[in-house]
Each structure stands twice: as C-alpha cells, then as structure tokens.
N, C-alpha and C positions, 0 to 999 in steps of 0.2 A: 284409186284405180277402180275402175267400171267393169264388173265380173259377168260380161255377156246380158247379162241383164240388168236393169237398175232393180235398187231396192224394192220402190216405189212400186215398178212397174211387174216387179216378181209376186209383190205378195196381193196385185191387184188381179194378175195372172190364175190365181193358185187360191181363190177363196174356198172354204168349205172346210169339212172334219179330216179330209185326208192329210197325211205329213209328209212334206215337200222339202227335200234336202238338194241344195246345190253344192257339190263336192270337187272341188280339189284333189289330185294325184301328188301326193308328194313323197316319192321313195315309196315302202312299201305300205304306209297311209295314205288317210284323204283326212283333209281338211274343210270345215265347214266354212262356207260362204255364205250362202243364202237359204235364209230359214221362212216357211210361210208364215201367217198367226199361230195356227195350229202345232206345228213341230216348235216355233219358240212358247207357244204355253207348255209344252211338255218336256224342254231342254232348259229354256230362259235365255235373254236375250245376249251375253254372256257368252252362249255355246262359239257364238260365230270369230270366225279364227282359230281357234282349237281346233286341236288333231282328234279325230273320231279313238283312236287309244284308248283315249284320257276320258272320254266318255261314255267307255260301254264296259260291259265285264269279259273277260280274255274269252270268254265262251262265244257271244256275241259277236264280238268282233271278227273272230276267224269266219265265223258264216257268214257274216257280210261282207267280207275283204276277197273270201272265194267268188261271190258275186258278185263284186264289183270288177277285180279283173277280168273275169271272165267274158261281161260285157267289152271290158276295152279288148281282151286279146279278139273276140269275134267283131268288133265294130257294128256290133245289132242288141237289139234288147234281151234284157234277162229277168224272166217273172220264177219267184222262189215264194214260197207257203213255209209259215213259221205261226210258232202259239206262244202265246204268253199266260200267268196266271192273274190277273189283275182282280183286286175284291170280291174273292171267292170263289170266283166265274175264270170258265177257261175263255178265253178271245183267239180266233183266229184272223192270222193276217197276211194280206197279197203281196208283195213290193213288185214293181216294174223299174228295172234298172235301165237307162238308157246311155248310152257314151254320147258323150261330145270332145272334139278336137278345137279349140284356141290358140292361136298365136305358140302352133307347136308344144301345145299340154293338153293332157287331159283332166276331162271333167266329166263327172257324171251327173245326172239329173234322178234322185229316186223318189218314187212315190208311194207311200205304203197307205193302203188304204184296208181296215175293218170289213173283215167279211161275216154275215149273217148266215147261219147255218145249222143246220138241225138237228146236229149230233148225232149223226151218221155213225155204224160201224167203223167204220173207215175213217171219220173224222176221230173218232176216240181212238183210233187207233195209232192216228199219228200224232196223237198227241201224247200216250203213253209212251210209244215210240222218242215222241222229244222231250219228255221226264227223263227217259232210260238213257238218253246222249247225250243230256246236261246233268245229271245227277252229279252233285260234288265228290260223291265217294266210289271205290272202287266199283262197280259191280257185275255181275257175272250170272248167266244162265244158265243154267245145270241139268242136263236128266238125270233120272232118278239114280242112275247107274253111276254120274258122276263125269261125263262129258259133257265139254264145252257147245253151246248151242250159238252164246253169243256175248261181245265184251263191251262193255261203254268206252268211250274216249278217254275218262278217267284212267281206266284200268291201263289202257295204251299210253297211257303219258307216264303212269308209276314206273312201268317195268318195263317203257320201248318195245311192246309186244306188237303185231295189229290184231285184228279180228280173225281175216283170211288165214293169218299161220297158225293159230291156236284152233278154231273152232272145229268142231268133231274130235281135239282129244281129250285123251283124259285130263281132268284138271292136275292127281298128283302127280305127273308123265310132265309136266312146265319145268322149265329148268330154274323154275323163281321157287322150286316147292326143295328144299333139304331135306334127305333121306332122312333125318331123326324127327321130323313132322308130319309125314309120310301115313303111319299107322293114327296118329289124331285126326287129320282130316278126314281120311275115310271113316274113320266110327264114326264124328260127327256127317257124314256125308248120308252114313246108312242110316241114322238116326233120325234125319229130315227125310228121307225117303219112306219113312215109315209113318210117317204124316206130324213129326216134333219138330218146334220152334225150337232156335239151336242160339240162343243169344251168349255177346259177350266172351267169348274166346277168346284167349290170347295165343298168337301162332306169331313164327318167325320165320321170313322170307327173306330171299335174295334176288337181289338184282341183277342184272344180266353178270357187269363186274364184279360181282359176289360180296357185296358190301350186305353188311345185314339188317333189315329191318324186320319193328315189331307193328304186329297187326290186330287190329279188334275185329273177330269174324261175327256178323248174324247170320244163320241160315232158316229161310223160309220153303218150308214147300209149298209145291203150286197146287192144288187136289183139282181132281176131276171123280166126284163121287165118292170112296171111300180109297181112290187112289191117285198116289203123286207120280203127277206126269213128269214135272220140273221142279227144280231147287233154283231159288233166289237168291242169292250169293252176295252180301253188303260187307267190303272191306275199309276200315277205317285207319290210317294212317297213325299209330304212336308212338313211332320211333323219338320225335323231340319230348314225348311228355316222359319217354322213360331213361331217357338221357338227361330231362332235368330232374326227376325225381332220385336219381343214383348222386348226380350233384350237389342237389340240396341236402342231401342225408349225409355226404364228404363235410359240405360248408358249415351243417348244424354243428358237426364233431368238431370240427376247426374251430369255431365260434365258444365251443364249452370248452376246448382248453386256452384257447385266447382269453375267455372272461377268468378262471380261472388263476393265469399266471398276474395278470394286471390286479385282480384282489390280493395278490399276495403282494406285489407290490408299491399300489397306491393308496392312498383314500379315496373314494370315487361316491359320488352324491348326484341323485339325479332329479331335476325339478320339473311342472306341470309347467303350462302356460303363464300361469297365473302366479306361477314363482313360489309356489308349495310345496316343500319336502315331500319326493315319492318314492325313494327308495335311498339306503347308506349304508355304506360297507364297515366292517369292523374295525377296519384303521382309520377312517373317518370317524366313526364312535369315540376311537382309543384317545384321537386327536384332540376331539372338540370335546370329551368330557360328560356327552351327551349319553343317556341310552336311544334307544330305536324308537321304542316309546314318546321321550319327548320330544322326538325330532320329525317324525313322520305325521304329514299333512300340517304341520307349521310350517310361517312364511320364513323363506332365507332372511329376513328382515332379524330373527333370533339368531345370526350368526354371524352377520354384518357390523362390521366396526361402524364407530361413529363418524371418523374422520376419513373416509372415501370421499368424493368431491362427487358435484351434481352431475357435474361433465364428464367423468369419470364412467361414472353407472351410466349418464347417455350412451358413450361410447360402445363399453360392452352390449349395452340392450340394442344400439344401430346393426352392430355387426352380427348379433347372432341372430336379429328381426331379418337380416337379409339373408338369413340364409349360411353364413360362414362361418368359417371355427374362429372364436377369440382365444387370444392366446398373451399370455403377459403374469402380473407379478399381483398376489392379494394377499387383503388381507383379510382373516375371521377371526370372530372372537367366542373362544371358549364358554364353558357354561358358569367360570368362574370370573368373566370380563377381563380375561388375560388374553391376549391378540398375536395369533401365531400366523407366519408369513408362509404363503404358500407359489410353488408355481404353476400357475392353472391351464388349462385346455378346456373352454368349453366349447361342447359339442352339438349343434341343433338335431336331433334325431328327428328323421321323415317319415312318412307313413308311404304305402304304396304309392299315393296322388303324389308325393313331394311337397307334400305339406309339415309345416313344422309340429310336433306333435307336445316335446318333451325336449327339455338340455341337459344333457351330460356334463358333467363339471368332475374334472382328471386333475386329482392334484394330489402333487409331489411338497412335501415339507422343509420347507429352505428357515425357519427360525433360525437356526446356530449360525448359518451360511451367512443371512443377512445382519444379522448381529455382528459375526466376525468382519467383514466386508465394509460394514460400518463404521469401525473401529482401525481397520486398515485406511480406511481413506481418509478418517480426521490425523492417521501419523503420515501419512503420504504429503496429502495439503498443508500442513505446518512445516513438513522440510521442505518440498516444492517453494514455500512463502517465503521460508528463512534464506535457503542455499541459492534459488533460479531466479526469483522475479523479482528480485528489488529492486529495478530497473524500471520495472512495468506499472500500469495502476492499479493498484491492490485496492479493494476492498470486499469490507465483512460485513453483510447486514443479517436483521433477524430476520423472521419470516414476513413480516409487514413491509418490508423495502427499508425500513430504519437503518443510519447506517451503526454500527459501532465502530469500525477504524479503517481509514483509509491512509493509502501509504504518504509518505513524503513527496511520490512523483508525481500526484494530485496541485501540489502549490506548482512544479518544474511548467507540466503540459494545460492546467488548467489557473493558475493563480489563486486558488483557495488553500486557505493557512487550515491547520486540521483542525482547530476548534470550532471554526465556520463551520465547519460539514460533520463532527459527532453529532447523534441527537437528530439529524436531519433526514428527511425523505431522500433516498436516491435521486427519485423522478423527479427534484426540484434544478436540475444536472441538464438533465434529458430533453431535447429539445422536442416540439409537438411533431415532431415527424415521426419520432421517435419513440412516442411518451408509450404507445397504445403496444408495442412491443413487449418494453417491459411491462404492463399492469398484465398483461396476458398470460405472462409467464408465471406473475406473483399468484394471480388465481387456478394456475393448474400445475405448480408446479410438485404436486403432492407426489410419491411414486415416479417421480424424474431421477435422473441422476446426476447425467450434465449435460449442459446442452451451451451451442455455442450459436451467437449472433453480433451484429454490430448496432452498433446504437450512436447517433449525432447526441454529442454532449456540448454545452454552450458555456465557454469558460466565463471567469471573473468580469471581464470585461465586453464578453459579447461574441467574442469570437466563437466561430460555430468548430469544434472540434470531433472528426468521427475517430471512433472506437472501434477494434475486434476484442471482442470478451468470451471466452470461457467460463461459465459458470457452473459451478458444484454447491448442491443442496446437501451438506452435513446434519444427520439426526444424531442429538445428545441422548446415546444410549443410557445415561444414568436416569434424562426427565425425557419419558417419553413424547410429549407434544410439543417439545421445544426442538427447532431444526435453524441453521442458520446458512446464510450462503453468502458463497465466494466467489469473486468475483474477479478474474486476473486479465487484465486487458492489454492491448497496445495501441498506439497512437497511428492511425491510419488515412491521416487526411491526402497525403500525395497520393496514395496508393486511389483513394479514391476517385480523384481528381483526372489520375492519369487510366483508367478504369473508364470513367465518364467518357473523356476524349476520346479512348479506341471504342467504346460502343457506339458516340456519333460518329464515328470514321466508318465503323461498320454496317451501318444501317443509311450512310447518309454518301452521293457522290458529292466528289470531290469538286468538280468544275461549279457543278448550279449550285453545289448546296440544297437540292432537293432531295426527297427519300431515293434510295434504291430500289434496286429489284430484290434484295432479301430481306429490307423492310415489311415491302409490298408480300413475300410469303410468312411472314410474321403474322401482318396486321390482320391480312386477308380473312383467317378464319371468323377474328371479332366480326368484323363488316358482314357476314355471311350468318353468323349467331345472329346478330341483329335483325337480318333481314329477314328471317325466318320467325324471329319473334313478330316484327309489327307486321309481317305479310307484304312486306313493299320488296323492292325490282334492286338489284343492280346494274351497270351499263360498266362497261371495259369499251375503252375509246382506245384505241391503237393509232399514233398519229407519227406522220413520219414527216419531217418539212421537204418540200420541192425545192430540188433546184441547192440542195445543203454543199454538194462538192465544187459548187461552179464558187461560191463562197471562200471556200478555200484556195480553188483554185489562181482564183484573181486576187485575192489582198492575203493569203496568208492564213498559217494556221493559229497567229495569235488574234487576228480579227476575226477568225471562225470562231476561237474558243469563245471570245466576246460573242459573238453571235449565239454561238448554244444558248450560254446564258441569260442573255437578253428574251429568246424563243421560251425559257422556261420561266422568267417572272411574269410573262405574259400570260401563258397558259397559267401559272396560278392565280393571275388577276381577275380572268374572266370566269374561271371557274367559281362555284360557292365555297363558301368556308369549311364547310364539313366534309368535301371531294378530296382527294388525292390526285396528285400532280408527283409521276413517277420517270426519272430518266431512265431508260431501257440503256443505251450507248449511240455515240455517233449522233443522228438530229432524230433516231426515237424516241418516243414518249409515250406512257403511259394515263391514261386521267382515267379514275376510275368514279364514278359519278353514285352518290350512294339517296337513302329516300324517295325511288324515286315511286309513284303509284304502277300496279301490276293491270292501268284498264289499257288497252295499248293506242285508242287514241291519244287519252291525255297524257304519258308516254312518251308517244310520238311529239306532241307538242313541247312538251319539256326537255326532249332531247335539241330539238330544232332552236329553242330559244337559247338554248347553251352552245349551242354549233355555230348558231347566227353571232351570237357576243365574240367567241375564238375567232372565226373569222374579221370584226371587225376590228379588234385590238390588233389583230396581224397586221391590219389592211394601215390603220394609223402607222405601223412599222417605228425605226429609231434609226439614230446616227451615231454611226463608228468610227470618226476622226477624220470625219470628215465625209461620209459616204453614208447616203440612206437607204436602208431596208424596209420591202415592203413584204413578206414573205408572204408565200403560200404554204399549206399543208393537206396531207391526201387522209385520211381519217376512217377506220375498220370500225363496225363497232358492233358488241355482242352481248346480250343480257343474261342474266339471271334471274329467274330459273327457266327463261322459255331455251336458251340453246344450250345449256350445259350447267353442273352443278359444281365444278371446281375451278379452280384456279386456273391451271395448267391446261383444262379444255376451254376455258373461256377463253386465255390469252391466246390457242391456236384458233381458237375459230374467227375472232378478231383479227387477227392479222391474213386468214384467209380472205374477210372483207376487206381490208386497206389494199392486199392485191386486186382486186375487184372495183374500190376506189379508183387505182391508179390505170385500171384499164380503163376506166370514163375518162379519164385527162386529169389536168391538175387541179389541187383547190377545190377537189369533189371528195364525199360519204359514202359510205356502202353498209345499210345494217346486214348482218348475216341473214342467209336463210333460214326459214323455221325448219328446226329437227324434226 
C-alpha cells in the first residue's frame, strides 16, 4: 500500500540534514511510514512500521504526542523548540508539524530541523528549564524559607501533585510530608539556607492514599553572593531498594537455618566445574572415611566406584550441563574401597548471569536399604519362578547375556531342548529386528531394576516367535560384581498380529486402502522436519473429483465405491514415490507433494508437470462393467512455508483455493494467495 507518497519519491522530496518523519494516527500513537536518509540514519531502516512508543523514551514521547495532536485537533501547523545533549554540546531543535487527512486518517508530516545559535541568555535558559522538566528524579525549588517556587514532572508523576496547587507553599504544609518528618526537613531545610550542601538523607513520605515511601533527599542552595536565594531540592526514590534489603536480611536468616537443618541431616559435597572437591559436610566425612583435608580440591574421581558405566556419567553430566537437577541412585567408594549406595540430588548452583558456577551433590545413605531390597527381591524372584510362571519362558542369564537355565516352556513355544540353549548367548534366540534391543540393555543395564520390553525370537525351526518379557537385574550380595537376570516372558505373536491389523485399520481407509487423515497428522510433522532441514517447499493439493455424485447417482453406490478407488490408484500413479496420496471422504483427496525447490518459478514448473500427469491419467479414465470413466477434478493448492506453517492452516487454505478452483469451472487449479 502506497502511503500518499512513494518511497522513492519521499526521500527524493526531503534530501538534506533535516529529519523527515511521515506519521500514522493509530489510537493514541503514530506509526512511522516514511523515513527520509537522514531520520533513517538516526533510527534505522527497521523504525518503519513501528509505533513512535517503542521508540522514544516516555518523556519524549508525551511532548511529542502533545504536538502532534494538537496539529490534528487545529487542522494547521505546529512549530515546538526542544534540546538535546548530544557529545558534550547542547543542540537545539525546531520541528514543524503539519496534519494531513487520507482516505479518512490522519497523518502527520514532521520535520525537525538543527538550529544554530549563540547561546543566548534565553537560550540557556531554556535549556536548563528542559534539564529541570526531564530530570529523572524528583525535584523541587525552594526559598530559602522553604516554599515552593517550582516542581518538575517528576515530582508530579510520584505524588499526583501539579505545579499550580503546590507552588508558594510550604514544602512541610504537602500532605506527602508526615508529622514525625516534619522537624527533619526543616533543620535540613535551615541548614541549606545557611549556604550547606545537605547530601543523602533518608526521609519518609506519603502518597496521596497514604502508602509509604522512602526517599534519598540532596539539598543545594542556590547563593547569590554570601546569600541563598533558593534551595535545590533532588528526591530519589528507595522505597524497592529498602523493601529488598529488609527481604534479603528475612531470606539470609531462612537460608542459615535451612543450611543448617539439611547438615544435620544429609551428607552434602559440593564440586567446581572441573569436578573438584570444594566443600563436605561432616556426615559426608563420617561416610566416606575421608577427613576434609584429604578430600578438598581432589577430583570426585577418589570417590567414584569403578563400575559406574560411561553412559551413565554421560547422563548425569547432560543433565546437569543443561542446567537441571539430577536425581537418581549412586554409588561412592570409601577411603577404604568399600562402596556405599547413596540417593543423590545433584544440584547446578548459578551465579547472578544463570551461569553454572558449582554442583551441589544432596545425598541420603540407602547402603542397608539397598542391601535389604536386594535380598528381598532374589526371595521374591525364586517364589514368583517356582509358584507363578511355570507356564511362561523363564530364563536366567549372567550378566554377559549367557544363559544359565531356561524353563521347560522354551522346547513347548520355541522347540529347543535345554541343553541346546545352557552355555548359550541369548541373542543367538533374538531375531535382527530384535538383537539391538537386547545388547542395549546388556550394556546399561548397571543400576536398573526392571525393565520390561518385547523382543521377536526365532524358534527352532524358523518360525519367527514375538515375546513380552519382564526382566530383573539380581546383584549376588555375597560376590559383589557378580549380578544375574531374569527373565519371565509370554508368548505374544497373535496379540501382535492383531495389534498390527488395528494400527493399519487406524492410519489406513478402508475403501482405497490409501493413508488417512490421522495418518496424514502423524506423518506431517517428519515431512515438515525434513523440510526445514534441506530448505525445500512443501505443496498440499486439495482435490475434489467433478461430477463424483452424478456417479452415483446413475449406476450406484457399488460402482461409485469402484470408482473412488479406481480415482485414488490413479492419483498415486501419477504422483512420485516419495508424495503422499491421502483420502479426506467422499471423492476428496489429499496429495501432499514433498522436495519440492523454494525458487517459485522452478516451483511453479514442477507443480504444473505433476498437475499435467493427474490430469492425464484422469483423462485415460477406466471401465466399470461395462461403462467408461473419464473423470475430472478441481484442485486447491497451498505451499509451505510461503502460506502457512502448519498443518491445519495449510489444509484450510488449500481448500479455500479448490473453492476458487471450482469457481473457474471444472478440471481447473487455484494456488492460494500469497500471505
């Protein structure tokens, strides 16, 4: 859209050093439109479209929002004088505001132009004058007696005061002054009167609704020879810094009994980046064996058992590298290589940035717990073996996958006699679909408990047999690095079979045997990962056939049904192999076209040679018992990432071109409009 003037012809308009804004009315801002050279070297090119708000500071902004209305509500120009401080030098600056009306808006046209000047009385004075109206902090003009002369906007915005009601009285006579501050003000009031700097005071003030704030007072007097005419008055807001310094002194107390009760508690160790003892509590000592001495600036590596797994330490170091608390079951080893079982909480401690600095490591003493618990579950597992599962596939291997005994219902469901399979790998069982399951397990399953999975096993003769297994990791508390597992299965091939059948019922219609629509929200996301990786386009075809109910109408809804189907091996004929071919209902379809290039002519051409193929396989048609079909179909079609980034907006916008399609006639395309 063309904003009264072209770009072109704006900033061809408007050369020179002065800054040339074309502004928009929108509510109680304006938005920039058109920037000259000059006002986009000082903004950047970026400004345009922004609301003026978001680019100026609240001080700013209101003086120029007063003047820009002010133009629109008079329908004539408005010149305003303003200063800035720019590299050391004061600058004064002219703007002329002018209104304009558009197609029933306004707009203004501002131009602010650098004015040269000789630093006049007058000039300095309006410029200390616009120090004293922007000043961030309160401040306040005083005679020497201690009336009001004059208040900045500041002061007006703290205590909803204006200028007109306060000035000429006394300052303590404000209803923001409380009788018990009363007699401080004034001393210090007499005491800058008497020609002393009055720094750093703390006084406390109310607000109109009598809420209380604390304030940092400066007083300056003003001399005129060996006497003060006026007092300078600089109020500093520190009601939050003395509300958090009351808080922090609460949280400190809280934090010394909190550390406190958790020392009494736990063992608690805490390590460097670099994974060096930097601090241990005395039940951490009591535990490990260790004094403080031999433990501090040594690496955790003197406390770490030998048989932790690599993956293991991955894990913990992923998770607390990003940032979170690990949390789970360890183990350390004493100063005497005796290995006691802990349940830990590590902790990443941040510094003010949120940077990781230091880990806390919180741990609780589960030795006897785990010991007992270990001993329960090898009497649990043997009567579970003996009493429940005789029925089931029972087997016992070491920790290498070896087996040691597998039940009698090994020969029933798989044809192996038990002396085949003593002495034997599992994994020799385990079919390759299979295999990478179990070895995965065998390599991590240090600190597991039980874990359950299914596994394709391949009996005697070949038959492929799946499994659900329950398995338990047994540690022989008398030899500590010997563990052994078990393994209690059931025979699950119908279950899987019938499992398979409802997932393609589920993903797949019933008439063409083509995907579905909850296929199609399945897959979609991959198709959308990919395309984001290689940088290429998706298309969403939305295609409806012409003419699908006169089909019915005339021979019937079992030669319709024929017909669907016949429309959908066609569309996957012509399509390529790596497309999708999706039944919506009724004679919709979906094809979702994937690789395809993001340059839009070539695009365009590769849509058109897929479009051309659909239509000509149509056009060949087929016969249904006698009756030939040539069909047409009307075709929406909508890409990714030019009109939408989801699914769900891709498939409405699509189908808003197939209506658009089907308003050209039949046997016609419609790409959607660009967003």
């Amino acid at each position: 859209m063309e904003y009264l003037l072209s770009e072109d012809f704006f900033n061809e308009l408007f050369i020179g050093k002065d800054f040339v804004f074309l502004m928009k009315r929108v509510g109680d801002d304006y938005q920039y439109i058109r920037l000259n050279q000059a006002a986009r070297a000082l903004l950047s090119h970026e400004a345009i479209g922004e609301m003026l708000s978001t680019r100026t500071s609240s001080r700013n902004f209101s003086i120029i929002l007063e003047n820009y209305h002010q133009a629109i509500a008079k329908r004539s120009q408005v010149d305003y004088v303003d200063y800035a401080y720019v590299k050391s030098e004061v600058r004064k600056y002219e703007t002329s505001v002018r209104p304009y009306k558009n197609n029933n808006e306004d707009y203004i046209l501002a131009i602010t132009k650098e004015i040269l000047y000789d630093r006049s009385i007058e000039d300095k004075f309006l410029f200390m004058r616009s120090m004293f109206d922007h000043a961030f902090f309160s401040t306040v003009i005083l005679s020497a007696e201690g009336a009001i002369y004059e208040v900045n906007a500041s002061f007006m915005e703290d205590f909803e005061l204006d200028n007109e009601t306060v000035k000429h009285k006394l300052f303590v006579d404000l209803p923001i002054v409380p009788k018990d501050e009363v007699e401080n003000i004034q001393t210090y009031l007499q005491r800058a009167a008497m020609g002393e700097n009055i720094g750093e005071k703390f006084i406390k003030l109310h607000t109109l609704d009598k809420k209380e704030r604390t304030y940092l007072l400066s007083l300056s007097p003003v001399m005129q020879g060996d006497n003060s005419f006026a007092i300078f008055l600089i109020m500093q807001d520190f009601t939050q810094f003395t509300q958090q310094k009351a808080e922090l002194r609460s949280k400190s107390h809280g934090l010394e009994v909190f550390k406190a009760a958790l020392n009494s508690a736990t063992s608690i160790a805490v390590f460097d980046m670099d994974g060096k003892i930097v601090e241990v509590n005395d039940l951490f000592l009591s535990a490990s064996g260790f004094t403080a001495e031999e433990l501090i600036g040594q690496s955790y590596h003197l406390i770490k058992p030998r048989y932790h797994t690599e993956d293991f330490t991955q894990t913990i170091n992923a998770t607390v590298g990003a940032g979170e608390i690990w949390r789970g079951e360890l183990c350390y080893r004493t100063k005497y290589y005796a290995d006691y079982w802990v349940e830990a909480a590590i902790v990443p401690l941040k510094n003010e940035f949120g940077k990781t600095e230091q880990y806390l490591s919180i741990n609780y003493d589960i030795t006897d717990k785990k010991r007992m618990f270990t001993e329960l579950k090898n009497i649990e597992r043997t009567f579970r073996l003996i009493t429940e599962n005789t029925n089931d596939l029972i087997v016992i291997t070491n920790e290498d996958g070896i087996i040691i005994y597998a039940s009698p219902s090994y020969k029933i469901f798989l044809g192996y006699e038990n002396v085949e399979l003593q002495g034997q790998f599992y994994s020799n069982m385990i079919e390759d679909e299979s295999k990478k399951a179990w070895q995965t397990f065998l390599n991590n399953y240090s600190g597991q408990t039980e874990t359950q999975f299914e596994l394709l096993l391949k009996a005697k003769d070949g038959t492929p047999v799946w499994t659900e297994g329950n398995v338990t990791v047994v540690h022989d508390p008398e030899r500590e690095k010997v563990s052994q597992i078990m393994m209690v299965s059931r025979e699950i091939t119908r279950r899987k079979e019938r499992e398979n059948d409802l997932l393609y019922l589920a993903y797949h219609d019933t008439l063409t045997q083509l995907p579905n629509r909850r296929f199609l929200q399945k897959e979609f996301p991959k198709l959308l990962t990919q395309a984001q990786e290689h940088h290429v386009c998706l298309a969403i075809l939305y295609i409806d056939g012409d003419d699908f109910k006169n089909v019915n109408d005339c021979y019937g809804h079992d030669t319709g049904d024929d017909f669907i189907r016949k429309f959908g091996q066609v569309l996957n004929t012509a399509v390529r192999s790596h497309d999708l071919v999706i039944r919506i209902g009724g004679d919709e379809f979906i094809v979702v076209l994937t690789g395809l290039t993001r340059d839009d002519d070539k695009r365009h051409t590769q849509i058109m040679h897929i479009y051309n193929r659909i239509r000509r396989e149509l056009k060949k048609g087929w016969t249904i018992e006698n009756h030939h079909f040539c069909p047409t179909a009307s075709i929406g079609i909508a890409y990714y990432p030019d009109h939408a980034t989801t699914l769900d907006e891709l498939l409405e916008i699509a189908d808003q071109a197939l209506y658009k399609a089907k308003e050209l006639g039949k046997n016609n395309f419609y790409i959607a409009d660009a967003q």
